[in-house]
C-alpha positions in Angstrom: -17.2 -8.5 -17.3 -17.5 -8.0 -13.4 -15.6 -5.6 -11.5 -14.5 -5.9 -7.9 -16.5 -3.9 -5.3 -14.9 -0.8 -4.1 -17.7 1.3 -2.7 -16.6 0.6 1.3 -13.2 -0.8 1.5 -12.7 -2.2 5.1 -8.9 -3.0 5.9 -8.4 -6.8 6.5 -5.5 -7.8 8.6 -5.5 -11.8 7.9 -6.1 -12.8 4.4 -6.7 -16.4 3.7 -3.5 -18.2 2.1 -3.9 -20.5 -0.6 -3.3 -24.5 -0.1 -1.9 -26.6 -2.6 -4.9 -28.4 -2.3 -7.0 -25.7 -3.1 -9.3 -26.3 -6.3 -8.1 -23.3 -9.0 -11.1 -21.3 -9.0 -12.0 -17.5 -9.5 -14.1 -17.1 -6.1 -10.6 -19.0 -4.3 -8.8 -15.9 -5.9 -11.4 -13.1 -6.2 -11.7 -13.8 -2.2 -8.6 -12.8 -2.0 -8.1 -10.0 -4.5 -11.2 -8.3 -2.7 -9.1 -8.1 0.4 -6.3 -7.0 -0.9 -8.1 -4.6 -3.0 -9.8 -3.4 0.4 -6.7 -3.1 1.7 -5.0 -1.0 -0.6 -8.1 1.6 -0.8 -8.7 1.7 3.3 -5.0 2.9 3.4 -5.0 5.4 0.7 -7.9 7.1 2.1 -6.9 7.1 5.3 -3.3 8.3 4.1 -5.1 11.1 2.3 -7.4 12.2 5.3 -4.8 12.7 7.8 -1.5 12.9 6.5 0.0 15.5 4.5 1.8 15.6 1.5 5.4 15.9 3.2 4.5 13.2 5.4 3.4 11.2 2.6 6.4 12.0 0.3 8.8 11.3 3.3 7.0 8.0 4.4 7.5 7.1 0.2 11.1 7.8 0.3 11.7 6.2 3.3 10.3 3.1 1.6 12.3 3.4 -1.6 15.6 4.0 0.2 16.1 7.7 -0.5 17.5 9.8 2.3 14.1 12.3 2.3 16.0 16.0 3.1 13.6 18.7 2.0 17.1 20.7 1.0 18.8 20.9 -2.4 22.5 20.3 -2.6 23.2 23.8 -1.8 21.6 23.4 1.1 19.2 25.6 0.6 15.3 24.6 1.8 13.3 23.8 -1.2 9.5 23.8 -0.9 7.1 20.8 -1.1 6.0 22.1 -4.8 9.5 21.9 -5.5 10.1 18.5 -4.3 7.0 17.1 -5.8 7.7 18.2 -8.8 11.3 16.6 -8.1 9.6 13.3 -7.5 6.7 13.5 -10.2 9.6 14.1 -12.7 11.6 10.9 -11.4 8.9 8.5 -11.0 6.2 10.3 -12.9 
């Protein structure tokens, strides 16, 4: 079985869309697995180098469509531990 390369992901921003013309082949497809593979990788490492785990947790609530407010509802402040425990236990 092969196994897509993942030693030096390099972001991609255009990735080749398939035609309907295309022949159905696995180096059409694998061509454009790689990349998104790539992709995927290049941002999580560079997510994981500079941002932080609030910034991360905000930036994933933000995309889910939760309202990220680092306060419970007695509005008290609850710490990131707290809250990523909060979110581990919802999507965990």
């Amino acid at each position: 079985m092969a196994y897509f390369d993942t030693s030096t992901p390099v972001f991609s921003e255009l990735i080749r869309k398939l035609e309907v013309t295309d022949r159905a082949h696995a180096d059409i497809f694998n061509e454009i697995f790689q990349k998104l593979l790539n992709n995927d990788l290049a941002l999580s490492k560079k997510m994981s180098e500079e941002m932080t785990e609030e910034q991360v947790i905000e930036i994933y609530c933000n995309a889910i469509g939760i309202d990220y407010q680092p306060e419970d509802a007695l509005g008290e402040a609850i710490s990131d531990d707290e809250l990523i425990e909060l979110l581990n236990n919802i999507f965990g």
